[in-house]
C-alpha positions in Angstrom: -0.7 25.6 -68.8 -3.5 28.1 -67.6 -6.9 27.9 -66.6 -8.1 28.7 -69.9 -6.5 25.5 -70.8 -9.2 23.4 -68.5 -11.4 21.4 -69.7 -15.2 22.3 -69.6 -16.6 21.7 -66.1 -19.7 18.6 -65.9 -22.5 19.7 -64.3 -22.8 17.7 -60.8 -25.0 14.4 -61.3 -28.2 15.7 -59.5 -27.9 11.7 -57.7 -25.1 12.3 -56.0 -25.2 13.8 -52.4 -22.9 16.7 -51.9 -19.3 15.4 -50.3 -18.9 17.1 -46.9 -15.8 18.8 -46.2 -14.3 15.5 -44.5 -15.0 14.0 -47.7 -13.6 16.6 -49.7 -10.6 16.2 -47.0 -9.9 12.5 -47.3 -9.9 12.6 -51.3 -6.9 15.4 -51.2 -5.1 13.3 -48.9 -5.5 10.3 -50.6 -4.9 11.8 -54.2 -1.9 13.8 -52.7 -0.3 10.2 -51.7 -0.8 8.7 -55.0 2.2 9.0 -57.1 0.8 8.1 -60.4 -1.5 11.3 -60.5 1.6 13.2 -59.0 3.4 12.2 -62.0 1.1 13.3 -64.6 2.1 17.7 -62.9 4.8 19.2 -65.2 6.6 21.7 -62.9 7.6 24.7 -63.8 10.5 26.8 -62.0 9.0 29.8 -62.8 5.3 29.6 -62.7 2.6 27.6 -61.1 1.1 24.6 -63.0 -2.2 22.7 -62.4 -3.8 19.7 -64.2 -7.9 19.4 -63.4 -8.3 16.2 -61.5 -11.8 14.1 -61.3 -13.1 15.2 -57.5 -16.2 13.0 -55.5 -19.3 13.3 -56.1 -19.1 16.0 -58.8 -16.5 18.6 -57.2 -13.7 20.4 -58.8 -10.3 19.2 -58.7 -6.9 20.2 -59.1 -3.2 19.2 -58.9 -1.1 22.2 -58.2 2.8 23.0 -58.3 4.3 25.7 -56.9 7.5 27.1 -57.7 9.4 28.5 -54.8 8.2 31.7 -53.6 4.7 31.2 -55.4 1.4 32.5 -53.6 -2.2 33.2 -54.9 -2.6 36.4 -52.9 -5.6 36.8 -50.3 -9.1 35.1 -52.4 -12.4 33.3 -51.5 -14.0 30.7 -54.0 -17.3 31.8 -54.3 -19.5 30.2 -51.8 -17.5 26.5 -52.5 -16.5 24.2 -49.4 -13.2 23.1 -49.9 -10.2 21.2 -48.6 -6.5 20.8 -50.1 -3.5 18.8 -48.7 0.0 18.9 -49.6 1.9 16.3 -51.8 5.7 17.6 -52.1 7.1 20.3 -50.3 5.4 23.0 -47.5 2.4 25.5 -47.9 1.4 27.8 -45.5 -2.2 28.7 -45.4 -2.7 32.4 -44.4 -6.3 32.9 -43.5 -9.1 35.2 -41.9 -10.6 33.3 -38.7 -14.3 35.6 -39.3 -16.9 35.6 -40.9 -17.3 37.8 -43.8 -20.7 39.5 -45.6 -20.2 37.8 -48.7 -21.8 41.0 -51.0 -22.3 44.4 -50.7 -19.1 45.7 -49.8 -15.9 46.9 -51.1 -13.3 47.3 -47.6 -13.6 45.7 -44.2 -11.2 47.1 -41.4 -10.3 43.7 -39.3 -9.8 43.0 -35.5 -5.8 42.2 -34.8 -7.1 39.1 -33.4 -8.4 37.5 -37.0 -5.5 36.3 -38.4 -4.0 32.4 -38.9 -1.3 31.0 -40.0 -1.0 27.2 -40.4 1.8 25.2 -42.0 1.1 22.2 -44.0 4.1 19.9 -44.5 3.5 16.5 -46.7 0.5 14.7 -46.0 -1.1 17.8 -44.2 -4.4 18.8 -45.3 -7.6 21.1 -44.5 -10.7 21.5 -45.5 -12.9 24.9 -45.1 -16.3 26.2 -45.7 -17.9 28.8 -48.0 -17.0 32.3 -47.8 -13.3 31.4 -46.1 -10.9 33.8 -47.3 -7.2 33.2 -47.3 -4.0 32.9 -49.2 -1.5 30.0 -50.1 2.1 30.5 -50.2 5.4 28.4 -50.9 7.8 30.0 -48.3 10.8 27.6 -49.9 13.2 29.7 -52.0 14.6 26.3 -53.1 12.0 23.8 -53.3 8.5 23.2 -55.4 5.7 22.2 -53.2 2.8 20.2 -55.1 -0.9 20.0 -53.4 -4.2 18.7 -54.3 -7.2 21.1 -54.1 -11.0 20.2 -54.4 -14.1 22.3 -54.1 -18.4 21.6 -54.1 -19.9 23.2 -56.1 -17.6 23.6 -58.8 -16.1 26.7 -58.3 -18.5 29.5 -59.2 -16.1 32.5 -58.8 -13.5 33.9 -57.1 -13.2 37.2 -55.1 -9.8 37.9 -55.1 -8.5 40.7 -52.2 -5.8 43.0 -51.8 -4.7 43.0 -48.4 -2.9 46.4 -46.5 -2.3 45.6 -42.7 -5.7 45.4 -41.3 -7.7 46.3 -44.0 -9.2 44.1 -46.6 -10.5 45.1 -50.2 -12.3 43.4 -52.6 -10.0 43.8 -55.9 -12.1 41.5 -58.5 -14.1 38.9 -59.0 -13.5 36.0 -61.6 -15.7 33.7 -63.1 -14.7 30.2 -64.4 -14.0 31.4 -68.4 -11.8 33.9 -66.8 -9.2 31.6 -65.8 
C-alpha cells in the first residue's frame, strides 16, 4: 500500500472547531487501544504500511506499521499540529527542541543543546505543534511496532531534511498527490 493509494482528503467541515493538540492526543491513544482498527493494518516485514483512519473534527489520520529497523528520516508536516501514540511495539521520536523559520532557507547550523530523544513504549503518545521537526524510528531488529498518527489541518506538505551532525538541510518538499 502507498500514499498514492489514499483516499481523497474531505475538506474540514467549516462547523467544527479545530481539535487541540490534547484532543488530537487523546484520539491516538484511544484509537491505538482499539483492537478492531489495529486489525484492519496488514504488516509488512519489509516495508511500512498505513491505512487512513477517520481523525476528530476533520484531521488526518493514519494507522502505521513499522517493520523493524523502519524510520521516516528527519521531516516537518507543513504547518499541521499533531500527536501519535504507539499501539504495538517501541518508537523513538528523534526531534529538534527549536524553533525553526519555516521558509526561506535551505541549511541551519544547530546548537549541541537542540536535540531529544524520547521513547514511546505501548500506550505512549505525544502531541506537537506546527513547524516541529523530527524523525520516527523502530530501533527493534526483531519486532513491528504499529502507531496511530493524526494531524489539523490535513497535512498540507511535508519538508523532508537531511540531517549531517549539526547541520540541517532542507532536501524536498511534498505535497499530498505526492505520496
Amino acid at each position: 500500500m502507498s500514499y498514492a493509494d489514499a483516499p481523497a482528503r474531505p475538506a474540514p467541515p467549516a462547523a467544527l472547531p479545530a481539535p487541540t493538540e490534547a484532543e488530537l492526543l487523546d484520539f491516538a491513544r484511544r484509537t491505538a487501544a482499539d483492537p478492531e482498527v489495529l486489525d484492519r493494518l496488514p504488516l509488512d516485514p519489509m516495508g511500512r504500511t498505513w491505512v487512513r483512519l477517520e481523525g476528530p473534527g476533520g484531521s488526518e489520520a493514519w494507522l502505521i506499521g513499522w517493520p523493524p529497523g523502519a524510520e521516516t528520516g528527519w521531516h516537518d508536516h507543513g504547518g499541521s499540529r499533531g500527536a501519535f501514540a504507539t499501539a504495538l511495539g517501541e518508537l523513538a521520536e528523534e526531534s529538534v527542541a527549536v524553533p525553526l523559520p519555516t521558509a526561506g532557507w535551505q541549511s541551519l547550523e544547530l546548537t549541541d543543546d537542540v536535540d531529544r530523544t524520547r521513547r514511546l513504549p505501548v500506550g505512549r503518545g505525544r502531541a506537537f505543534g506546527p513547524y516541529h521537526v523530527h524523525q520516527v524510528v523502530n530501533a527493534s531488529e526483531e519486532q513491528h511496532a504499529v502507531s496511530v498518527h493524526v494531524y489539523y489541518p490535513p497535512l498540507p506538505m511535508m519538508r523532508r531534511y537531511s540531517r549531517s551532525g549539526r547541520v540541517l538541510r532542507l532536501a524536498l518538499v511534498e505535497r499530498p498527490q505526492e505520496w
